[in-house]
N, C-alpha and C positions, 0 to 999 in steps of 0.2 A: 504494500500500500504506500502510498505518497502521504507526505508531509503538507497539510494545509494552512500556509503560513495567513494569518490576518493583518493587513495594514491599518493604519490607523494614522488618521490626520494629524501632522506635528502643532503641536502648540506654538502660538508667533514668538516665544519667550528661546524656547530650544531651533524657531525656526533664525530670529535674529542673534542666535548666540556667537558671541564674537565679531559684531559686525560694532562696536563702537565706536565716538565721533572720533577719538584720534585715532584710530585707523584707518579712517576717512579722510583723514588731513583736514577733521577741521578742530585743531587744537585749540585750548585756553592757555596763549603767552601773559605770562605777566612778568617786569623788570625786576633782573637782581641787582641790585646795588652795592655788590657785595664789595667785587672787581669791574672797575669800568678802565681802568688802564692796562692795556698788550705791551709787555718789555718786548717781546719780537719785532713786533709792528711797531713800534713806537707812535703809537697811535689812540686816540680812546675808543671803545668800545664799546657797545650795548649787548648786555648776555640777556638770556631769554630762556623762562624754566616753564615748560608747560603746566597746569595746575595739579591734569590729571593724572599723568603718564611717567610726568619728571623730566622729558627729552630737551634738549638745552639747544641752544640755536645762539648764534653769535651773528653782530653785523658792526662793521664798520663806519664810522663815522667822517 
């Protein structure tokens, strides 16, 4: 005899798992003040810590 497997509709919770905004790129930056000057660059800086994720982003000024 065979095996009658039953499917069953995914809930939108298990269907969007893993699909969050910073995955999507669309992150919450907000400025660190911690370091705003680059000895390499000799240059100032603006660093950038997402809220959610923590991913850090640098930009040049």
């Amino acid at each position: 005899m065979t095996n009658i497997l039953t499917f069953k509709k995914k809930k939108l919770s298990e269907k969007h798992k893993g699909k969050t905004l910073c995955r999507s790129g669309f992150h919450k930056w907000e400025v660190i003040k911690e370091k705003q000057f680059d000895v390499k660059q000799g240059q100032l800086v603006t660093s950038y810590r997402c809220k959610r994720c923590g991913k850090q982003k640098n930009t040049a000024i």
